[in-house]
C-alpha positions as CSV (number, residue, x, y, z in Angstrom):
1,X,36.0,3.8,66.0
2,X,35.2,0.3,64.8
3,X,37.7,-2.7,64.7
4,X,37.1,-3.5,62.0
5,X,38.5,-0.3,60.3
6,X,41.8,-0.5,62.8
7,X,42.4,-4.2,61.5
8,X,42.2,-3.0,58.1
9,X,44.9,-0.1,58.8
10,X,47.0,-2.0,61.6
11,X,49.7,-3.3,58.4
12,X,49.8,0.4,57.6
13,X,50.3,1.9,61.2
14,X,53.3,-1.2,61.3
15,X,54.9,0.3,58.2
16,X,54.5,4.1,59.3
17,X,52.3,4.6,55.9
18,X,49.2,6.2,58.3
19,X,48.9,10.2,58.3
20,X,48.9,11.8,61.5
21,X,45.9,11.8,62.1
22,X,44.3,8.1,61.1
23,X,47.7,7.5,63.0
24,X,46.7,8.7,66.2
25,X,43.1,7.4,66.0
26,X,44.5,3.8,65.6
27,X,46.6,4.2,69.1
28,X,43.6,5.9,70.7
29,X,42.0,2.4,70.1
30,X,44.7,0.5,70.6
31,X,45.3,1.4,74.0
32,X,41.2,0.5,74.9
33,X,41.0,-2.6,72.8
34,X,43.0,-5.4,74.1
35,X,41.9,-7.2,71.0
36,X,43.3,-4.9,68.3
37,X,46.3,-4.8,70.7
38,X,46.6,-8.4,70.2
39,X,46.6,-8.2,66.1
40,X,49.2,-5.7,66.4
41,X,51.6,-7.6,68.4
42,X,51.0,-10.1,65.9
43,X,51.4,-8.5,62.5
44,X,55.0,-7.2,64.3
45,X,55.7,-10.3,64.9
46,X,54.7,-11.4,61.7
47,X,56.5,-8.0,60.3
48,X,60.1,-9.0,62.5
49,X,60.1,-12.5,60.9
50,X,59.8,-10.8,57.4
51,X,62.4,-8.3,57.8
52,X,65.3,-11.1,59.1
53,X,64.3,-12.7,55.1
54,X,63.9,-9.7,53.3
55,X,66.1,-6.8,53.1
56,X,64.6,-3.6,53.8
57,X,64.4,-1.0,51.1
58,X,66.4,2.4,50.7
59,X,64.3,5.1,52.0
60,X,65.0,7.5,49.4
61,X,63.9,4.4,46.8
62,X,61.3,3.8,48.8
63,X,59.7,7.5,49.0
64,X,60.2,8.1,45.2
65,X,58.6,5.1,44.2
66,X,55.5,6.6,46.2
67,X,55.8,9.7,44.6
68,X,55.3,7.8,41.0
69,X,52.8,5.9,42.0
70,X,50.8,8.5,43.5
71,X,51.6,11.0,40.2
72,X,50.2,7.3,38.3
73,X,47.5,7.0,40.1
74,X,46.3,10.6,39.8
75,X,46.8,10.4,35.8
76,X,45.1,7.3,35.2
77,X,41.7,6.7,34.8
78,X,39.2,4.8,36.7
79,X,39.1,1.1,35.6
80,X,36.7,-1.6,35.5
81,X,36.0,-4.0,38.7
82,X,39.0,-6.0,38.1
83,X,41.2,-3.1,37.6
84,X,40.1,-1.9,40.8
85,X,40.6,-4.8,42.8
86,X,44.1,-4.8,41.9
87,X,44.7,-1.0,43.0
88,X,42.7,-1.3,45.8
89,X,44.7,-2.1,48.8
90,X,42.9,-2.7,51.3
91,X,41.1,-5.7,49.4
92,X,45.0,-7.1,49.6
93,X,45.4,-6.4,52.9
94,X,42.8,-8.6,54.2
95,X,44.4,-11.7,52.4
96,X,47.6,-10.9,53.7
97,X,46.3,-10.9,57.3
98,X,45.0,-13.9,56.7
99,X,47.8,-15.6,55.4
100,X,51.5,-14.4,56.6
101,X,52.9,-16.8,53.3
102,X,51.1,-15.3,50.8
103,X,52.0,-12.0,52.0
104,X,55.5,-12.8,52.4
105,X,55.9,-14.3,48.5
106,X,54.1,-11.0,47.0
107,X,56.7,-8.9,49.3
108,X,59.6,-10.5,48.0
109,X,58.3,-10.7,44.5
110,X,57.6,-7.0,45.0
111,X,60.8,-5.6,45.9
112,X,62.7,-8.0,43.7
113,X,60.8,-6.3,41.0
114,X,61.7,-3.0,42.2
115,X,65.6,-3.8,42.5
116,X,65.3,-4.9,38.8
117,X,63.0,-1.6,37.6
118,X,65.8,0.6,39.8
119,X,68.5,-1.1,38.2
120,X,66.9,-0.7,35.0
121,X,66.3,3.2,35.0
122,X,69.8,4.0,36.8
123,X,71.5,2.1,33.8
124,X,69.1,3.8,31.3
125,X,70.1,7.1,32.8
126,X,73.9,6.2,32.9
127,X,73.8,5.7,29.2
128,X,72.8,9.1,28.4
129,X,75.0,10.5,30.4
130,X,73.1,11.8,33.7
131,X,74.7,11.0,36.9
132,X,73.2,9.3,39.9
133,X,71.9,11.9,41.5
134,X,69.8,12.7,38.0
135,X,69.5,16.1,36.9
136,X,70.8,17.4,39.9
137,X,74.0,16.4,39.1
138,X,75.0,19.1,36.9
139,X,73.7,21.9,39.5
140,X,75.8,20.6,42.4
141,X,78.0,22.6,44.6
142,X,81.6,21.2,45.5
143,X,81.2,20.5,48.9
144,X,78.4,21.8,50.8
145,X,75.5,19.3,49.2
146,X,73.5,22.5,48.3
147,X,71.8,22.5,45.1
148,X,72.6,25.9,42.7
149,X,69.0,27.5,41.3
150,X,71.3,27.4,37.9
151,X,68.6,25.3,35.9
152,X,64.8,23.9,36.7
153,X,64.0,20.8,38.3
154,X,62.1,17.7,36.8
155,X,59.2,16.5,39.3
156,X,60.3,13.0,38.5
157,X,63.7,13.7,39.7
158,X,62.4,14.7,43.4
159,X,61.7,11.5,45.6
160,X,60.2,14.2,48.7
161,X,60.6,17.4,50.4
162,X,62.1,16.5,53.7
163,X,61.7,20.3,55.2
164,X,60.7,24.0,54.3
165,X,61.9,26.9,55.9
166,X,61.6,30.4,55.6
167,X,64.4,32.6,57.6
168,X,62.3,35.1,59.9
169,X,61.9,38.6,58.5
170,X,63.8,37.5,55.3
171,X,62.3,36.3,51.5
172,X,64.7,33.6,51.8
173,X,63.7,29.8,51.9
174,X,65.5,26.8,52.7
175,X,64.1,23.2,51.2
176,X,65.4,20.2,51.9
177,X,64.5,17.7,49.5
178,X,65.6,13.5,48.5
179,X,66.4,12.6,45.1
180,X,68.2,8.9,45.4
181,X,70.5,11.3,48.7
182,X,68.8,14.5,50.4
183,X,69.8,17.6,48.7
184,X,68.8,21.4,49.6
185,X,68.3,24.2,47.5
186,X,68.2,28.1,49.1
187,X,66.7,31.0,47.5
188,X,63.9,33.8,47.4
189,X,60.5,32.7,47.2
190,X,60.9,34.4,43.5
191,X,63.9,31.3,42.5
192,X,62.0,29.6,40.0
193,X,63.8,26.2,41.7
194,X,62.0,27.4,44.7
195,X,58.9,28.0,43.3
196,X,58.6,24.7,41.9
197,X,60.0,22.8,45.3
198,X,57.4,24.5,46.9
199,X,54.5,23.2,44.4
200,X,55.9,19.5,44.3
201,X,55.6,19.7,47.9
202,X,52.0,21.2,48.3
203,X,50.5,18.6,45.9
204,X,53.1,15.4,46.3
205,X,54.5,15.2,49.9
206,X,54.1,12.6,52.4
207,X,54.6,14.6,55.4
208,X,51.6,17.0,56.5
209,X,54.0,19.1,58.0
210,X,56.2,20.1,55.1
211,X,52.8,20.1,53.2
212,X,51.5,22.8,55.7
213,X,54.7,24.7,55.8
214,X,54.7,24.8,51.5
215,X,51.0,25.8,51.2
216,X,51.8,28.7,54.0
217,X,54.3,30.0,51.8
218,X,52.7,29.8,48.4
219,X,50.0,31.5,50.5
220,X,52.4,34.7,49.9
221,X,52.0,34.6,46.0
222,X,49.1,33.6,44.9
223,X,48.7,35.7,41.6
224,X,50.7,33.0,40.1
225,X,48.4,30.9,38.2
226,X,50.3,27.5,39.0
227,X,50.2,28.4,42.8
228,X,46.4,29.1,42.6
229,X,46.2,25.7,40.9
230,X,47.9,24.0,43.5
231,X,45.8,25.9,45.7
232,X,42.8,24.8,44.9
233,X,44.0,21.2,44.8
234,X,45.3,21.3,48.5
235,X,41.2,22.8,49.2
236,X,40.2,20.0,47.3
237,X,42.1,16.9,48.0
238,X,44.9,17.5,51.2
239,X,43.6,14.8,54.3
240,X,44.7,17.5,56.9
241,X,42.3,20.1,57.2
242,X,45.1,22.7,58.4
243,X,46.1,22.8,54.9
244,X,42.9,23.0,53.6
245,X,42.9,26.2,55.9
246,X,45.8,27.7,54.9
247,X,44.5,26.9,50.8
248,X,41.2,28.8,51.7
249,X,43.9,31.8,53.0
250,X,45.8,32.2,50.1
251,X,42.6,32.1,47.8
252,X,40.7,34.1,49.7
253,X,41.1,37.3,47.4
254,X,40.2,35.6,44.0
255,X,37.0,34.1,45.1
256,X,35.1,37.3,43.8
257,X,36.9,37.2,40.3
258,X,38.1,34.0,39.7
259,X,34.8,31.8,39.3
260,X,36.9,28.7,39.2
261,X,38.5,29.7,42.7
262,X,34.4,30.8,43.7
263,X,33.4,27.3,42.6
264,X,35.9,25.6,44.7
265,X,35.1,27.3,47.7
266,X,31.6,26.4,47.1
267,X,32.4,23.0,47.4
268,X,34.5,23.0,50.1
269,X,31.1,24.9,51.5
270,X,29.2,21.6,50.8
271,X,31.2,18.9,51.1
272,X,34.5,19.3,53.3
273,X,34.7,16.9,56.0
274,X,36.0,19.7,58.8
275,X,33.1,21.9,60.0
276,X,36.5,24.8,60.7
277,X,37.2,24.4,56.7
278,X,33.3,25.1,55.8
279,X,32.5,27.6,58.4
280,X,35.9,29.7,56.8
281,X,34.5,29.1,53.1
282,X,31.2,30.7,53.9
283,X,32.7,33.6,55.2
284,X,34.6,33.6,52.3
285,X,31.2,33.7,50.1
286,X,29.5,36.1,52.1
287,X,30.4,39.1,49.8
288,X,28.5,37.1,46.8
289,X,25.2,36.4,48.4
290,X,23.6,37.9,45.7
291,X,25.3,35.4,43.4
292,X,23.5,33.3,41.6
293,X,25.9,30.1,42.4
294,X,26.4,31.3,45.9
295,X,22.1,31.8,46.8
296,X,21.4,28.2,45.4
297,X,24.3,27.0,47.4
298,X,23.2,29.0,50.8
299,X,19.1,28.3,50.2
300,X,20.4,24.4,50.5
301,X,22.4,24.5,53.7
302,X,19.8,26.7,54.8
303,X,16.9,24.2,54.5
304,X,19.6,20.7,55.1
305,X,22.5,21.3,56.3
306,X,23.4,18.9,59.5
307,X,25.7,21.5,61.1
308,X,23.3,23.9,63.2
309,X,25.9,27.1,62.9
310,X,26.7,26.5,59.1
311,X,22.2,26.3,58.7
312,X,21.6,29.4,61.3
313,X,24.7,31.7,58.9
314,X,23.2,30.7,55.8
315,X,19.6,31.8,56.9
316,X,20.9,35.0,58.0
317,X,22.5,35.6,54.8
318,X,19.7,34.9,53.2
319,X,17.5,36.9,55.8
320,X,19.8,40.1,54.5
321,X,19.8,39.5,51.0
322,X,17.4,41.9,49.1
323,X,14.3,40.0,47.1
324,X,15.3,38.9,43.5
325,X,12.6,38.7,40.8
């Protein structure tokens, strides 16, 4: 791994904003570069002073304002050059390495901004008469801090999925999730307040772990169109290649009738960065051969493909594929 790339991500390992496994890469090199261990000692440094001027942020405020600005970020479309330099991180992150003053006036600009936008949209929703824990309010239990299944959830009401659970030999879940306090809901994986916790955490969630543990249990109903969706989005777009794993599982019977399922598998086939992920999507192709999508796709790995197993079981599908006029 290059320094270059660990400099460029050591402000994000500070702030615990790395997945698991960029995380573990970065102390990998950390512990053979004395160098990079040098510019980590130094951005704590340079992140202790910060924190004795600037208070830190509620966690729960903190995670839903990534959820938004990850559901943004996903909605909007791609800009022009300037546009992009202002969403692109790490172009910021090598100014503020450079200079700790500049960093620390955008931070506190920042989170002033975000008191004020908080304050804002709690006051909006105290006029109209929704409580501070939003629409969850309503749905509340006296005492126990569990959330009834009595009426749907709004995505934009769910800051994260702290936990999923299913209880062993049972249809029943347990989710924790934060709104502006962690609440949980409990149910069958056929509560339509489950079903939904389950998809905000298979697409939205920070942790890998809960994202895993979701995806596993959607796995369990995947005639459900939205669940094949979210499917196909974990195959496509989830950084940890477990989940694309278990995605390929749970879509594993629609690949012969669902050409939008076959498609995505296809390109998983091509393009997925874990050789585990590819070598599972062409056994999941192999009834199709004959395929018209599926032979163009196999004849290329066959002939280019860098990975010698992935080239050697695309030539012997081929190899037992009858001649086509």
């Amino acid at each position: 791994m290059k320094c270059d790339w660990v400099r460029q991500n050591i402000l994000f390992y500070v702030y615990n904003e790395l997945e698991d496994d960029a995380r573990y890469e970065v102390e990998q090199h950390l512990g053979r570069c004395p160098e990079c261990a040098t510019e980590l000692k130094a951005t704590r440094k340079f992140h202790a002073t910060l924190s004795e001027t600037v208070a830190e942020p509620n966690p729960n405020l903190l995670a839903a304002s990534r959820m938004r600005l990850q559901e943004a970020l996903e909605t909007t479309r791609q800009g022009g050059i300037w546009q992009r330099l202002i969403l692109e991180p790490t172009t910021w992150l090598r100014q503020l390495r450079m200079s700790p003053a500049l960093a620390a006036v955008i931070l506190m600009v920042g989170f002033g901004g975000g008191i004020g936008a908080t304050y804002n949209f709690l006051s909006a929703r105290a006029g109209s008469g929704v409580g501070g824990n939003g629409v969850l309010t309503s749905t509340l239990e006296s005492g126990n801090g569990s959330a009834s299944l009595s009426s749907p959830l709004e995505s934009s009401a769910i800051a994260g999925i702290r936990s999923v659970t299913q209880e062993p030999g049972s249809n029943q879940v347990s989710i924790k999730y934060d709104t502006l306090s962690t609440q949980e809901a409990q149910g069958s994986l056929n509560d339509q307040r489950i079903q939904q916790l389950l998809l905000f955490a298979a697409r939205n969630n920070y942790n890998s772990g809960v994202r895993m543990d979701s995806v596993d249990l959607l796995t369990q109903a995947p005639d459900d169109s939205r669940v094949r969706e979210v499917l196909m989005y974990a195959l496509q777009n989830d950084a940890n290649p477990g989940v694309r794993l278990k995605a390929l599982d749970g879509l594993s019977g629609f690949v012969r009738q669902d050409n939008q399922v076959r498609d995505g598998v296809l390109r998983a086939l091509i393009s997925d960065t874990n050789s585990g992920v590819r070598l599972q999507a062409l056994r999941l192709v192999e009834p199709l051969k004959t395929d018209s999508n599926v032979r163009s796709v196999l004849t290329r790995l066959a002939q280019t493909d860098q990975n010698a197993s992935i080239r050697s079981q695309a030539r012997t599908m081929l190899a037992q594929m009858p001649e086509m006029d």
